[in-house]
N, C-alpha and C positions, 0 to 999 in steps of 0.2 A: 505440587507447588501451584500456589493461585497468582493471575495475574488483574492486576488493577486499572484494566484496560475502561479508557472513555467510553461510553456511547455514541455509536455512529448520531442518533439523533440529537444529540445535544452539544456535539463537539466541533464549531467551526475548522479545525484543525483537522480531523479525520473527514469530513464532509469536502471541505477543499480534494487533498489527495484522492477521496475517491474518483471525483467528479474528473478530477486529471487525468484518472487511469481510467474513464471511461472515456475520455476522449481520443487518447492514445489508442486505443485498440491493440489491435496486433503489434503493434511499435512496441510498446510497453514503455517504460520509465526509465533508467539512471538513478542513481540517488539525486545527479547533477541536476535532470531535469527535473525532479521532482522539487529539488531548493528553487529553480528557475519559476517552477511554474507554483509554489505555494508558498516560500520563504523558511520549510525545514530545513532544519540540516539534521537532524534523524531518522531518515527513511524509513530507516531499519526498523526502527520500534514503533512507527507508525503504520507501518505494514503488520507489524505481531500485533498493534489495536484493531487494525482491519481484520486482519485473521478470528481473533477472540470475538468478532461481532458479528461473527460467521460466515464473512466472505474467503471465497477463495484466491488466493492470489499467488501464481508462480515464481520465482524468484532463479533467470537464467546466468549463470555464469558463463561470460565471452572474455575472450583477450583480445584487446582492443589496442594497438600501438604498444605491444609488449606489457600491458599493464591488464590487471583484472577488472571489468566489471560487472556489475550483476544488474538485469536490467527485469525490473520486476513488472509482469503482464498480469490485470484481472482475468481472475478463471471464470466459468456459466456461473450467471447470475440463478445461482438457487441458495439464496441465505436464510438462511435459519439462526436465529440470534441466539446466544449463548447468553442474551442479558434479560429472560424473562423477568416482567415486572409488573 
């Protein structure tokens, strides 16, 4: 199955998030913070566009106040694009 992921370079939307989760660091993200800090509310599939653009990116699940969240951290920055062009 192929996915129809943005370009990091041409995508304000995936350029925002990264630049969030490189701020973050070790903290990593929320979905929550990531709506806070760039106005998604699909983390999730913005992080599978990160992925496809060849960054790595972890995705922790915590239970946080009885509830689940997954607080997703940039992995070592060795990207290699999957979008040769």
């Amino acid at each position: 199955m192929s996915s129809h992921a943005a370009r990091v370079d041409s995508s304000p939307r995936l350029r925002a998030l990264l630049s969030a989760l490189l701020q973050a660091g070790d903290r990593g993200l929320t979905a929550l913070d990531v709506f806070q800090q760039t106005g998604s509310l699909n983390a999730h599939s913005c992080v599978h566009e990160l992925r496809e653009n060849g960054y790595e990116i972890r995705c922790d699940p915590q239970i946080v106040g009885g509830r689940r969240v997954y607080r997703y951290q940039l992995g070592p920055l060795r990207r290699s694009s999957t979008h040769e062009g």
